[in-house]
N, C-alpha and C positions, 0 to 999 in steps of 0.2 A: 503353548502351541495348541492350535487347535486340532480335536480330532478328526477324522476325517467320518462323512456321514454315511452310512451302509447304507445299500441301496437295495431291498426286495423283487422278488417278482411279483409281487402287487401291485410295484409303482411301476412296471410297465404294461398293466392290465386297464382297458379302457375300461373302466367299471358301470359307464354309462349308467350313471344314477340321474344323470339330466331326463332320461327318459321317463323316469321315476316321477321327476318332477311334472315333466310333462303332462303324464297318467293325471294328478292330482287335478291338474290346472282344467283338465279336458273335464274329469269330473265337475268341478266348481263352474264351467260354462254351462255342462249339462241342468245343475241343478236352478241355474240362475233363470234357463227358460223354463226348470219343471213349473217355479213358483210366479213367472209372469203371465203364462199360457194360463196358466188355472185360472184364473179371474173370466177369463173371455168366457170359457165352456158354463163357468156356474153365473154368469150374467144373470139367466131368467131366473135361476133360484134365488142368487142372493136380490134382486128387484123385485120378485112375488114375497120372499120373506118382511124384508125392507121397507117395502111399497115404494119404489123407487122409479123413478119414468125416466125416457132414457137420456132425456137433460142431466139428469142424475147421476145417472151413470155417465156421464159422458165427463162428468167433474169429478168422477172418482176416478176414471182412469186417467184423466188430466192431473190429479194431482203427484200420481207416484212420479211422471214425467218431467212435473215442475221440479217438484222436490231434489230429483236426480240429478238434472241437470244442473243447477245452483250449489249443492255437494259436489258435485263431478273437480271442480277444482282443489278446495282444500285439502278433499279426503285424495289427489294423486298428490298434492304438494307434499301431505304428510306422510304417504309411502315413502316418497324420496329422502325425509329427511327422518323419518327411525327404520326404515325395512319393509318391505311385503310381507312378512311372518307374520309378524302385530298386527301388522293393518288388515291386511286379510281375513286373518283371527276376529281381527271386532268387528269386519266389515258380514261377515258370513255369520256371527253372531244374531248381531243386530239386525239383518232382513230375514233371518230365521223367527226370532221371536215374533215380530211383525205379520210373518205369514201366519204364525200359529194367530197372535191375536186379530187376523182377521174375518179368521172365524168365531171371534167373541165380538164382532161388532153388533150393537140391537135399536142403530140405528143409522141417518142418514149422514149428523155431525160427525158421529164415532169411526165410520166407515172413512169418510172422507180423511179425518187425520193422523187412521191406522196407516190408510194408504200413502199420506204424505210422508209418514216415519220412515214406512217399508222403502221408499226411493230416496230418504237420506239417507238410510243404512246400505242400499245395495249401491250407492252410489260412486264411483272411485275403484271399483270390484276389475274391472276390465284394463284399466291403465295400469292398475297394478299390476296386473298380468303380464301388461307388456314390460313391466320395468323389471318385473321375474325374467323373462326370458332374455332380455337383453343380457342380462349376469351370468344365463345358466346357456346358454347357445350361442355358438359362434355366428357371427353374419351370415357366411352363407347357408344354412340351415335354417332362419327364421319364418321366411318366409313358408318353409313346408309346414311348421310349426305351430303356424299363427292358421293354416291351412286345418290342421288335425285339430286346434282349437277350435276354432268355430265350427267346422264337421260336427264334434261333439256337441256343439249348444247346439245347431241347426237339425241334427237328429234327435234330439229330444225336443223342442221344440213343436218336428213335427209328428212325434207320439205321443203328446200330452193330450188332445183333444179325444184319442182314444182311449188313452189310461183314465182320465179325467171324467169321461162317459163313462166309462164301464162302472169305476168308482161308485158315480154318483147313481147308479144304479144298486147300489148293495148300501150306502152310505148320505148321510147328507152331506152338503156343503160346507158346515164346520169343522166336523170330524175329517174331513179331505183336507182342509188346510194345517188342522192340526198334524195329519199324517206328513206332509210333506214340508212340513216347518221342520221337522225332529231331523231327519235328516241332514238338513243343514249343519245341526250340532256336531253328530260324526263327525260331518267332513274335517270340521272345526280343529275339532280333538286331535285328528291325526294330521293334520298339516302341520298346529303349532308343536307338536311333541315330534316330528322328522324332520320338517324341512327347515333350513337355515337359508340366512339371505343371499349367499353366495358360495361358491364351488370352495373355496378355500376356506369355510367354516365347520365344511360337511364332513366328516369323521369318515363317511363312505367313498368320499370322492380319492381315489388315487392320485398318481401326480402325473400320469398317465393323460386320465382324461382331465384334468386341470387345462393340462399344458394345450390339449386339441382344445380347449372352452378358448382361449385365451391369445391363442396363436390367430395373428394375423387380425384379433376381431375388435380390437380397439376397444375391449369389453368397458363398462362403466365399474369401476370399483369404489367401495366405500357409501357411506350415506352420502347427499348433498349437503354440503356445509355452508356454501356461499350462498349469497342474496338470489335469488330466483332474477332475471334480467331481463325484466318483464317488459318495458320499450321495447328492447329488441324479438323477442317472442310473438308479440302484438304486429308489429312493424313485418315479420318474416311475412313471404306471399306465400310459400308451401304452406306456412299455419291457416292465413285464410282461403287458404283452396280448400282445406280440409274442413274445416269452419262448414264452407257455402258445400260443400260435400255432404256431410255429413248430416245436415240441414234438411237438404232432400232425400236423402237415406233411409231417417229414422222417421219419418214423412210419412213414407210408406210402409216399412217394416209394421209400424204402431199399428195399422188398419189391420196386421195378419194375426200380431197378437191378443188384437182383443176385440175386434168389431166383427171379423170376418167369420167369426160362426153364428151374429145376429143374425147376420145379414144372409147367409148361405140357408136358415131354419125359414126367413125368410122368401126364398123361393119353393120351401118343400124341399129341401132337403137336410133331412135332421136323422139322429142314429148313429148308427154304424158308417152309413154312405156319407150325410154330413163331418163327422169324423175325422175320414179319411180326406176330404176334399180340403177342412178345416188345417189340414197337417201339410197337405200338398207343397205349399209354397217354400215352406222351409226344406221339406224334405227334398224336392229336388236339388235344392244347394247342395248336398250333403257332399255330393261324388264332385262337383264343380269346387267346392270349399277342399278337397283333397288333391286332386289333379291342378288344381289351379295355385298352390300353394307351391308343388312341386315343380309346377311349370315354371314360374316368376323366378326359383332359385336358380335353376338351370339359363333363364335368360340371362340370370346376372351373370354367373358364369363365364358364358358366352361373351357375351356384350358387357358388360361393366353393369354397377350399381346402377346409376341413370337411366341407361337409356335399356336395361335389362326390365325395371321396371312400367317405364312408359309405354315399351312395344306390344307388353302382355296385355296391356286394355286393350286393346282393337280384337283380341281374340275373348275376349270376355266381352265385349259389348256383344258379339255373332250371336254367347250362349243365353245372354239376356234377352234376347229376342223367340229366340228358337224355346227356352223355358216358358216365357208369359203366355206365347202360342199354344203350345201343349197344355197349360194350364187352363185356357180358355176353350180349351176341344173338351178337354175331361167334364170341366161343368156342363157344358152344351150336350155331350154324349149321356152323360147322366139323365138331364133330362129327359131329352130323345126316347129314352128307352122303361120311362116311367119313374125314375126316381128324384124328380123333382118337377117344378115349370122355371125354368131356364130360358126363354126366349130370346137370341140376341144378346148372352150377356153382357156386360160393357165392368165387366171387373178390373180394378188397380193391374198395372204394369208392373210394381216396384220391384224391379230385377230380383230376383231370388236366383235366379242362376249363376249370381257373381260367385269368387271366390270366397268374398267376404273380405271383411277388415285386415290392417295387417300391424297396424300397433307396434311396429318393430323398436323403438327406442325406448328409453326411461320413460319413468309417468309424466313426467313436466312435460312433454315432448309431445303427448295425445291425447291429455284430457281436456286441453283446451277446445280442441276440435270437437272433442266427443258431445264437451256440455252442449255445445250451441248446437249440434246436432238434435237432441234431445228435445229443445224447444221448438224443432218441426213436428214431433210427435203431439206435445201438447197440445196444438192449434188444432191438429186432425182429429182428436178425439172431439174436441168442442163441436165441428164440422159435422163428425161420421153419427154422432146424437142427433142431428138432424134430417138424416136421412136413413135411419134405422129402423123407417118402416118397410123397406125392400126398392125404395126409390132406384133411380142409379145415381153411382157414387158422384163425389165429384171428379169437374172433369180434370182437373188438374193431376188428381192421381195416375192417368195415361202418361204422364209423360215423365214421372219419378225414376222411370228406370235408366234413364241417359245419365242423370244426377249419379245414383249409384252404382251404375256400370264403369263410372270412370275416377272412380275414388284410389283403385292403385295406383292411378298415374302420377298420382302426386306423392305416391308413398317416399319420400326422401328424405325423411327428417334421420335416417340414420350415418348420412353422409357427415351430419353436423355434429 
């Protein structure tokens, strides 16, 4: 006969240790833009140490791009099949070490294939996240989610070019990378010593909050064990929307991370004001990446999964527009007023007012889109080296923000 199973007031306590998870994950986006912004700020240093011209650089920032992109597959295929614990663990490892050894580069090959490591190891970092949260939050809750996730990379983001200045103001450039590679270890340390792959592994999690994970949200359980159904993935049109999405995304993104404080020192404004202007883009998303997260959940709500999603672009295209505007007043006003020559500028559009991404399914599910995204970025660094004497950009970058203003509308891969 079996016994019957006592039941505590724990197991009706929502314990909300997802939040927990959360915190970590917000962390890990934070530190993934502390360690790619830094590159752009110590540009002049690491090229005056180097002797590097900005062809040069333009192949060093091409390469973490290339790199990432090309990893971006295997490394989400292999979350799904042992966990996001591990994989995170070795993924945050390994672009740790990388940033540290990027400041032991002492020349231009060395540079180049630090950099190409550093984007095979951070590479797969983000799909995993999403294939985290798909296990650890219920559907309607991701979208806020994936909202507070990228708020976190998009606010550090846009504080690195001032942490990253001041820095190198007390500091050289190696000893900065060193600083902000160790980092990474921490985080390392305590993600694989707490967090487990799923809610029912977690010692913390009640049955409580199990049951809200689980209820109603079709959660993904277990590793992937079956053949990945890769015809049909390829063949899906949601994947190549996200594909040709993603593409022009990371298009423009790439010029904020790493060109746009050449090119900002090039009009005269460098310092404190450069800085601040260098951070601008990203930081505006910050509040658009939160509101907009919670907004999309609520349409679903509302309106169902589909058409919850779809309806929320047309109010993100409005803030894509209204941010690029204010973005191009701030540098014109700077000028104006002495702290730079600013003429007319004709600076990139690439929406930074969106919500940002929203990764809502497993890893199989968004690193396909992600990778090919990624190889928009490579092309633009090759481009933005050619016009990194203060030229205007190209003109293609005017029109990036349409691209990535409408990347939620296809957000549906978690119907599937």
């Amino acid at each position: 006969m079996a016994l019957p199973i006592a039941s505590t007031a724990a197991d009706s306590v929502d314990t909300r240790v997802r939040r927990k998870v959360l915190a970590m994950t917000v962390t890990l986006a934070a530190i993934t833009y502390l360690d790619r912004v830094a590159i752009g700020v110590a540009r002049p240093h690491i090229a005056r140490d180097l002797q590097l011209d900005s062809t040069q650089m333009g192949y060093v920032f091409s390469a973490f791009y290339l790199s990432y992109a090309l990893f971006e597959i295997p490394t989400g295929w292999w979350g799904d099949r042992v966990g996001t614990r591990r994989v995170l663990t070795r993924i945050v490892c390994w672009w740790s070490s990388f940033t540290v050894l990027t400041g032991f580069a002492f020349s231009y090959p060395s540079l180049l294939a630090v950099r190409f490591l550093f984007g095979a190891g951070e590479a797969g970092a983000w799909p995993n996240v999403a294939r985290t949260f798909s296990r650890w939050f219920p559907r309607r809750e991701r979208g806020t989610v994936q909202g507070i996730f990228f708020m976190g990379a998009h606010l550090m983001g846009g504080l690195t070019p001032l942490l990253a200045t001041a820095l190198l103001g007390i500091m050289d450039w190696r000893t900065m990378f060193l600083l902000f590679g160790s980092i990474g270890f921490i985080w390392a340390l305590a993600w694989f010593r707490w967090f487990r792959d799923g809610p029912s592994e977690h010692p913390d999690v009640s049955a409580a909050e199990r049951a809200y994970i689980e209820d109603g949200a079709a959660a993904d359980s277990g590793h992937l064990q079956e053949a990945t159904q890769w015809k049909r993935l390829l063949a899906n049109r949601t994947v190549v929307c996200l594909c040709l999405m993603y593409f022009t995304q990371t298009f423009g993104n790439a010029f904020y991370v790493t060109w746009l404080p050449t090119y900002l020192a090039s009009r005269g404004l460098t310092g404190v004001t450069g800085s601040i202007l260098a951070g601008c883009p990203l930081m505006f998303s910050v509040a658009a990446d939160f509101f907009g997260g919670v907004t999309t959940d609520r349409a679903v709500k509302r309106l169902g999964l589909r058409l919850g999603r779809i309806r929320y672009v047309h109010v993100i295209a409005g803030c894509v527009g209204v941010a690029d505007c204010a973005w191009r007043r701030l540098v014109e006003f700077s000028a104006r007023f002495g702290l730079g020559h600013v003429s007319r500028h004709r600076g990139p559009a690439g929406g930074f007012g969106e919500r940002g991404h929203e990764h809502v399914g497993p890893g199989w599910r968004d690193f396909q889109s992600h990778s090919r995204g990624v190889r928009g970025s490579t092309i633009l660094e090759l481009e933005c080296a050619a016009v990194s004497d203060g030229r205007s950009l190209p003109a293609g970058c005017d029109v990036l923000a349409v691209g990535r203003s409408y990347e939620t509308g296809f957000r549906l891969m978690e119907q599937r």
